[in-house]
C-alpha positions as CSV (number, residue, x, y, z in Angstrom):
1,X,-45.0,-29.7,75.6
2,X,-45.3,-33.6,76.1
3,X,-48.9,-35.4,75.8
4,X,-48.3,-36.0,79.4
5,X,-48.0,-32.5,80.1
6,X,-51.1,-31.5,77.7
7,X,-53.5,-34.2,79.8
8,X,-52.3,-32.9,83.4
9,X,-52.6,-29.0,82.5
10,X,-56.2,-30.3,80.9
11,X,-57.4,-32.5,84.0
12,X,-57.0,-29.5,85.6
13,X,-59.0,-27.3,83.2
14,X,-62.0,-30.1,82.7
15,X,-62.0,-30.7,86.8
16,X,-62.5,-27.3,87.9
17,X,-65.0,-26.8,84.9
18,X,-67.2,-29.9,86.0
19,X,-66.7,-30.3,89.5
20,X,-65.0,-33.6,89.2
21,X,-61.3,-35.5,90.8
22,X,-58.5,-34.8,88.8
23,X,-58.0,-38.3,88.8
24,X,-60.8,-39.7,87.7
25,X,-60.4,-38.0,84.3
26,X,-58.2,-40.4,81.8
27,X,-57.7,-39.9,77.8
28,X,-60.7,-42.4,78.0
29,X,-63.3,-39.9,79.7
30,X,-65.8,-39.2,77.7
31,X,-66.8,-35.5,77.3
32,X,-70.5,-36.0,76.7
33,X,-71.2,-39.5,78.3
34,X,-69.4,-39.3,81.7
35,X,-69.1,-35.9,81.9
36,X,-72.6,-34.9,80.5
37,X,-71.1,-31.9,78.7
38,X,-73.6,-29.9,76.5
39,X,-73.0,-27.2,73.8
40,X,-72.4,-24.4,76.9
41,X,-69.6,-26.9,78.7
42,X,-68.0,-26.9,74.9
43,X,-67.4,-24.1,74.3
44,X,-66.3,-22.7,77.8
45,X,-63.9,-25.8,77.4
46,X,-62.6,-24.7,74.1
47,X,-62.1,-20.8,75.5
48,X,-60.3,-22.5,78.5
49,X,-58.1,-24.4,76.1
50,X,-57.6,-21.4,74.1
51,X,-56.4,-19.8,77.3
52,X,-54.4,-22.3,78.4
53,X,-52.6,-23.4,75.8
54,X,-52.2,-20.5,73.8
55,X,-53.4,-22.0,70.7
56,X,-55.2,-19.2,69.0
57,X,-58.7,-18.9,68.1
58,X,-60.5,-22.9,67.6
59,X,-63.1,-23.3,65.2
60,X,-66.0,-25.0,66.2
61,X,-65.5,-27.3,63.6
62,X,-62.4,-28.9,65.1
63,X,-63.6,-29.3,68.2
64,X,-66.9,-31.3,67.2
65,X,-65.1,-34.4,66.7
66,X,-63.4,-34.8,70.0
67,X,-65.2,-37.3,72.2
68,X,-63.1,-37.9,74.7
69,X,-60.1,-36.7,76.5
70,X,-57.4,-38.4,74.3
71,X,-59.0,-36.7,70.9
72,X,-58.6,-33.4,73.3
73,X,-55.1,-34.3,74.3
74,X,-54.2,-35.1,70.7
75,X,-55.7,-32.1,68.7
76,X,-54.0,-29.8,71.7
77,X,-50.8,-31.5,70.4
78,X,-51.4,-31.1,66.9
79,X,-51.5,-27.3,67.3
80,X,-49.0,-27.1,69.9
81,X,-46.3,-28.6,66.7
């Protein structure tokens, strides 16, 4: 699965999850500052992730350090290959 493909199949997830346009989510979005995601938004974000992509189980400690859509997009990669 391309990067492309992992940020579409994700806009998808993260818009339906906080009511927002597909389009206006980029790898620059923040997940805390424009979205205002809290600890609850996390981790229903990381189960739909899970979901999604089929990634297994991920610990909370490797999701803490994503701020924004790209570090999403790139740790979904990372444990795609």
């Amino acid at each position: 699965m391309s990067n492309e493909e992992i940020l579409s199949t994700l806009q998808e997830l993260v818009a339906e999850q906080f009511a927002v346009d597909v389009e206006s989510i980029t790898l620059k979005t923040s997940l805390a500052d424009d979205l205002g995601a809290d600890s609850v938004d996390f981790v229903e974000l990381v189960m739909a992730i899970e979901e999604a992509f089929d990634v297994g189980e991920i610990q909370d400690e490797d999701f803490t350090g994503m701020k924004t859509i790209g570090d999403a997009v790139a740790f979904i990669a990372g444990k795609l290959n």
